[in-house]
Structures are given as C-alpha cells and as structure tokens.
N, C-alpha and C positions, 0 to 999 in steps of 0.2 A: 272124775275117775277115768281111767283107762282099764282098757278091757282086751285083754291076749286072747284071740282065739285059738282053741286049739283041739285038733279032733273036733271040728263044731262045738266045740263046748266055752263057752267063756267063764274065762277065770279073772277072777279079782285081783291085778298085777299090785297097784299104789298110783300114786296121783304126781303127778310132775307140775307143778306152780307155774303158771303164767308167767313169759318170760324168761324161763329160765331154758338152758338145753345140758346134754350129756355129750360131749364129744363136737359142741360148733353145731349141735341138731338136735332143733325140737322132735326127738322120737322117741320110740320106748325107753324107758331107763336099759334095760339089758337087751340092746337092740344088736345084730352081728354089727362088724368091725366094715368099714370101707376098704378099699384095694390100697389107697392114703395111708390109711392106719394100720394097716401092715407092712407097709414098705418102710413108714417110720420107723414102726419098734424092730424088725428088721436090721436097720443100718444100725439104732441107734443100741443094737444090743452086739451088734460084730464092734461095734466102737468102744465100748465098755471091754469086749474079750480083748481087742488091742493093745489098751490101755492097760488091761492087766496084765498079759504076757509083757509088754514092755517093764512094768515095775518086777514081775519075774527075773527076766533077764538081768535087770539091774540088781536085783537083791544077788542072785545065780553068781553072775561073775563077780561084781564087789565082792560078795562073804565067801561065793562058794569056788569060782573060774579061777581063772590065770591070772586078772588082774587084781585079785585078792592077794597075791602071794609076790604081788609086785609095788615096792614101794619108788617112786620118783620123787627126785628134790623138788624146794618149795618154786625156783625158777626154772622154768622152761622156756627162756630166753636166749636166744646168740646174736653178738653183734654182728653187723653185717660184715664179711669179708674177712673171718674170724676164722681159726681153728677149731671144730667140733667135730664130737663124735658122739653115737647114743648113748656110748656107755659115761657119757659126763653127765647125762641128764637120770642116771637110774641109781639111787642109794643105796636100794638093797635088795637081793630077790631070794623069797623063803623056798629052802631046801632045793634051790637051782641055780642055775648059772648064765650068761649070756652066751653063745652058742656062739655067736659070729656077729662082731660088733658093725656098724654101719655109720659112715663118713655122711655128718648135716651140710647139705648146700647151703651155704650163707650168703652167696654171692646175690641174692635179691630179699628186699624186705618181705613181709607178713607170714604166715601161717600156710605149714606144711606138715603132712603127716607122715609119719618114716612108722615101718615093719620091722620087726626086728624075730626071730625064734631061740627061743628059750630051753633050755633044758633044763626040764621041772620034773624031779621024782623017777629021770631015766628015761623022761618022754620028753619029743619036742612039739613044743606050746608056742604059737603064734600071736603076739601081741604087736598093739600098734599104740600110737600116742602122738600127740601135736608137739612141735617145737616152731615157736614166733620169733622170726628173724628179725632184730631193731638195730637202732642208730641212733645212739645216746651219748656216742662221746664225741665234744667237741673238733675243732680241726686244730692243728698246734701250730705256731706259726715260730720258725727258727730265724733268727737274726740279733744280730748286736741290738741292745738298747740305746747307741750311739755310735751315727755313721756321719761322716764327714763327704761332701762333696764341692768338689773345685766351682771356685768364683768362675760365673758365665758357661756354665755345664748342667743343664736344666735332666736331673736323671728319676725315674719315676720309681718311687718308694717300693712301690709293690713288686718291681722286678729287681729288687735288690733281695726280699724275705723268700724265703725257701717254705713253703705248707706243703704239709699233710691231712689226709685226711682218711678213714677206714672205709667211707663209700669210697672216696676218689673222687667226689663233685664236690665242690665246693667255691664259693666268690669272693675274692679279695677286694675290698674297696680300701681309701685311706681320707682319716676325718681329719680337715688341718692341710694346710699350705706352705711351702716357704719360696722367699723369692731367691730366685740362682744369681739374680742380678745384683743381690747385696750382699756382703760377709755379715755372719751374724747366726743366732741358734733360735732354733725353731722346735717346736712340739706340736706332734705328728701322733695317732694312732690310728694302728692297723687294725681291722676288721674280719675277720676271717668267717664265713658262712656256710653248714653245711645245707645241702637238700633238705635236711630233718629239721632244720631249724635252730640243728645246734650249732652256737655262735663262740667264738675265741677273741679276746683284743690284745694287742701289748703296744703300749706304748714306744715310742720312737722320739729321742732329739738329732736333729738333723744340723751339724754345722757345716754353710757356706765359706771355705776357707779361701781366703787370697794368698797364692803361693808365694809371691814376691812380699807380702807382708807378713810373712810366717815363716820360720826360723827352728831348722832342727829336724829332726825326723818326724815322720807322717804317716797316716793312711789315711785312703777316701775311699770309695765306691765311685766309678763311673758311667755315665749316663746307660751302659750296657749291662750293668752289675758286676764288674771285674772290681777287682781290688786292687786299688795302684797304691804302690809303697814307696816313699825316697826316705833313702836312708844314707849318710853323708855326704848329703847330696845329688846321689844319682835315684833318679826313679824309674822305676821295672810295674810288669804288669806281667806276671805270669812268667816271670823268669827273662822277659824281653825288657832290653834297655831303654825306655824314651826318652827322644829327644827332639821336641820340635820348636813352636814359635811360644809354644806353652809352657816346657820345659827343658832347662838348663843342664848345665854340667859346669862343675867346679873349673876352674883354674887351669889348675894343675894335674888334671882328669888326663888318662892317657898313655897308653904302653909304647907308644913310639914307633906302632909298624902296625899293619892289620893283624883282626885278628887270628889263631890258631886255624880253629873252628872252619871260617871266614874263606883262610886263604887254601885249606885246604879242600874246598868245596870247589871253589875259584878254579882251581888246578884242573880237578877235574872237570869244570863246565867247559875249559879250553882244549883239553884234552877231545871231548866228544865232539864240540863242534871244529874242531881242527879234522876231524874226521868225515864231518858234512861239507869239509870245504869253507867253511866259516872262518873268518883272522882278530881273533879283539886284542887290542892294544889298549894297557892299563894309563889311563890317562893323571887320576889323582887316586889315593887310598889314604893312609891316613895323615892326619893333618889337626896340628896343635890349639892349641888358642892363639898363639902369636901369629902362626901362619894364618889363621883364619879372619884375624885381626887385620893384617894388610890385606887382603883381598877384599875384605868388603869396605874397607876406607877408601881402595884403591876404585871399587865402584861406586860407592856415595862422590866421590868427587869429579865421578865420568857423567855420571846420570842422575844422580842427587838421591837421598836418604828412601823416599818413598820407593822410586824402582829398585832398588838396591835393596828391599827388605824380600820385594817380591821373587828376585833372582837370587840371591844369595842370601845365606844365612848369616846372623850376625856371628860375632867369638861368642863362644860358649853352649849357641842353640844351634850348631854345625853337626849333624849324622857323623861329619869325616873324623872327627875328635874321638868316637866310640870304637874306631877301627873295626866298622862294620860297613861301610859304607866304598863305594865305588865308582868311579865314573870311568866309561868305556870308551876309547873311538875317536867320537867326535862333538863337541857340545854345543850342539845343533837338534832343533826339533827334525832336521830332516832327515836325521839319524836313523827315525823310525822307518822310513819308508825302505832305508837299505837292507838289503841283502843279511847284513850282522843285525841290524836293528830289529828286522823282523825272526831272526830266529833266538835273538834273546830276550823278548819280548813271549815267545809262545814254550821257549824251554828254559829261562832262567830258576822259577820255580820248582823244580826239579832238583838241581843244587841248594836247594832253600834260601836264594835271591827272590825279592821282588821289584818291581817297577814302584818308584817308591811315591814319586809325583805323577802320577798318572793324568791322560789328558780329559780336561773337564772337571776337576776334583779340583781346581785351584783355589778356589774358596775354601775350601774344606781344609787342604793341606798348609795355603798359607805359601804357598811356592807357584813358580811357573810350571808347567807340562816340561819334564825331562827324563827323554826317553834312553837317555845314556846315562844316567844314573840308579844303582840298585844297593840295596841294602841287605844283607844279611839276618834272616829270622829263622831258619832253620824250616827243611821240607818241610814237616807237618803242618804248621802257618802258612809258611809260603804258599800252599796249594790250596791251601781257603781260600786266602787270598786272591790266590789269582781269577779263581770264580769263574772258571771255562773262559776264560780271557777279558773279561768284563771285571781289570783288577779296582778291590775293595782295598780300600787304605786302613793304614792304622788307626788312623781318628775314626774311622767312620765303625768298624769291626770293636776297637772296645773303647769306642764310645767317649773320647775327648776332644779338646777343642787343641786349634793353635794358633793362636794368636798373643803379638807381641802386648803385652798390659799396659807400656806406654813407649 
C-alpha cells in the first residue's frame, strides 16, 4: 500500500505492483510531472498546432485562396533552350485573368519557380508554381544517306554530317570503317549523343570512287567536308575550277585566251603595282592541250618522265588550260627574292591571285615551289589562302589529293 501524506494525515492513495513505474519512475501513481515532461508535451503540442495550421493552409488555398481558382496543365515541363512562357503552363484561371505574363528560363535544366500576379475578382493575387526544365529530344543528325569520297582521300565521316542539338552538347562518334585506299562501298553509322542521354543514329554508305575508273558525272565529299562536283568533265568545289595531278580537264576544254574575270583583276594588280614601282611581264596565260602537250614531251625528253611530272603538268592536268592561271617575269625560284617577286607574293591576293605551288607544299601540290606562277580564285579565297603569308593550298583548304593514279 502507499500512503500520501497530507495535512499530516494519511490517506489511502492505491498500490503500484512491484516492478512496474508511471512515467520511467517508481513513484506515486499521480506524482507532479518532471521539468522532462514538460518540455515534451511542450514541443510535442506546438508540433501538433504546426502540423495543423499547415493542413489549414493547405485545405485554405486548395478550396478557399488563389490557388483554388487556378487551374494548370497536366505538364509542367520545358525543353531546354525552348520558347516558354507562364502563360503556356496555366489552363485556366476562375473569374480572373493573368495580369502580366512572365518569360521561363529554359537555358538550364531542373526545377525553378516563377511568380506570376493575378487579377482575380478586381484584385491582384500573387501566385507562384514550379516549371522543370528537360532534355528529351534527341540530336538530329543532317546528311545524305550516301556520300561518295575520292580513291586515296581518307575524309572523316563525322565532319562531313551537320548536328543539332536543343542543349547544344552533344558527341558525334562513327560505328564502321572504310578503307580510302580501295574503291568499293562501305556501311557506316553515325551516332549522335546528347548530355541527357538522348541518342540519334542514321546510317551512312560511303563509296570509295576511282576517278579515272569512273565515267560521267559525280559528287564526293572531301576530306574537309566540301562537296566537289564534275560535271562533263570539269570538276569545281564551290564554284572554283580544279585542276591538278588529281584532276583533269577534257580535251577540247578552253576559251582560247584568259579568263574575263582573271584578266580583269590582272589589269588591275599591274596597274597598282606600276605605281609602287613594280614591272610584271606576262610570261604564259592561257594554253591548250596541244600546247601543253609539247611542252611537257619537250621536257620528258630533256629530263625524263619522273622530273617532268614534278615541273610541269602533264596535257589536260595544266591550271593554263582553265585560263586562270599565270606565269610572271621570270621562271625561276629566284624570282621570289626580287623586288616583283616579293611584292606579288604579299599583294597578289588582293586581286584574288594566289601563289599556287608555294614553297614547302611540294608534296602536297604535286609541283616544284613556283613563285611566278598564280592562279585565279577570286579575293574572298584568295585571302584565306594567303593566311598572313603562310599560303594554304588548295588541296590542303578543301581537302584533296594530287596525284597522278598512274
């Protein structure tokens, strides 16, 4: 039995079992509360009012507030780098209107919340709502399903395909090989990878053509992504004629004098530099297949076949035949060092002449270093080319070969 005293008097409270306690202590059954057990119910009754005011407010604006009287569509989704506004993402708003719509930043992925005020009932009402910015659609990848590139012109796939993409990152890889060193068709596909994970493929046949074994009109890709065309005959890249140890010219190709264009440029480069004191004497311009024919027989038989490919072009793979072509002066490398050599060398470009075998490129061009011969490509090229005087050849800018096939 336990016994309360109280006023000295003991009363008969009830009995508490061995073992057991009220509150974590064996003490009276209705014994006061510790400093503990106030602090609990305390917290744990401000947590409970918390807890209700929040279902409050939720019940308040759901049924009763602003956001009750605001419907949104089921997505609240923009792609990245997309067009949006708030007013795309709200269906419908009871007895109000949107007040002044607001432009969504798409420009980075995830979750943002945008403000927007409201004219609801004649008053304006401040709501807010999340819009998640993704990246769901693939990259698209633009190119022909079949590209043609020249025997012994090794050109890399992927810089041929033009992609897109809504972020703007994305990785091009290519599945499949083919060898440049043999004619023949090949199956390629492109890969295209966004940051998101979104992936794109399109297949690609890639034929290796040999031009001397192939008859008629053409297109390729070359090793720089241009598109080179011949068409009866003559092949261009971008409106420019080639012709080198690569590629030919018919016969009977040939207007019989330079060209329009050409000579008119010409006129004027002699003009200007006739004014710096400069003298250039036209030495060759244009020139046939017949003529081109003696001249290089007439040096296979001074110097034999091999040099005579290196110095001169054979009939038909002659610049002079295109009546764009020029030789100045004196045809001599030591040309470069005169007086004329050096100023047409740093302003021929200008008239949109280049230096066409430039010295060091011999490999590449297929010719000796001649620094009195220039070609006609019109300024815009021409001044690429020339490259603050570090001139860049044709083969090497869009990306073909020249060499004789046999």
């Amino acid at each position: 039995m336990i016994l309360y005293r109280q006023h000295e008097k003991q009363i008969l409270i009830g009995y508490v079992p061995k073992g057991t306690s009220m509150f974590g202590r064996k003490k009276y059954l209705f014994a006061r509360k510790t400093r503990i057990q106030y602090i609990r119910d305390i917290v744990i009754g401000v947590i409970i009012l918390f807890l209700a005011f929040l279902v409050f407010l939720f019940i308040y604006f759901n049924f009763f507030g602003t956001a009750s009287r605001v419907k949104l569509k089921d997505s609240l989704n923009a792609e990245i780098n997309s067009k949006a506004m708030a007013s795309d993402y709200i269906e419908s708003i009871d007895g109000g209107k949107l007040k002044k719509d607001v432009k969504i930043d798409t420009s980075k992925l995830g979750k943002k919340k945008y403000k927007v005020v409201l004219s609801i009932d004649g008053k304006d009402k401040n709501y807010d709502f999340d819009v998640n910015v993704v990246d769901t659609k693939a990259p698209v990848i633009s190119m022909e399903t079949e590209v043609n590139v020249l025997l012994g012109n090794a050109s890399k796939i992927e810089d041929m395909a033009k992609v897109s993409d809504n972020s703007g990152k994305f990785k091009l890889k290519t599945e499949g090989s083919y060898d440049a060193k043999k004619a023949g068709s090949y199956s390629l596909t492109l890969i295209a990878t966004d940051d998101s994970g979104n992936k794109a493929e399109k297949k690609i046949k890639v034929n290796v053509i040999d031009m001397d074994q192939t008859e008629g009109d053409m297109s390729f890709v070359t090793g720089k992504g241009f598109t080179l065309t011949r068409v009866d005959g003559l092949t261009s890249i971008d409106g420019i004629l080639i012709v080198n140890n690569s590629f030919s010219l018919p016969e009977g190709y040939g207007i019989g004098a330079i060209q329009n264009d050409a000579y008119t440029e010409f006129k004027r480069l002699l003009d200007d530099a006739k004014s710096d004191g400069v003298h250039f004497s036209l030495l060759s311009g244009y020139r046939s297949y017949r003529v081109q024919k003696e001249i290089y027989d007439d040096y296979v038989s001074k110097y034999g076949k091999e040099a005579a490919d290196k110095a001169v072009a054979r009939p038909g793979y002659s610049e002079h035949q295109t009546g764009y072509a020029l030789d100045l002066n004196d045809e001599q490398e030591s040309f470069a060092d005169t007086t004329a050599g050096k100023w047409l060398n740093a302003n021929c470009a200008k008239y949109g002449f280049i230096i066409r075998y430039p010295k060091g490129k011999e490999a590449i061009t297929g010719r000796t270093y001649q620094p009195w011969h220039v070609r006609y490509v019109g300024p815009e090229l021409a001044t690429k080319l020339y490259n603050n005087g570090k001139w860049i050849t044709l083969e090497e800018y869009f990306g073909i070969s020249s060499v004789y096939s046999k």
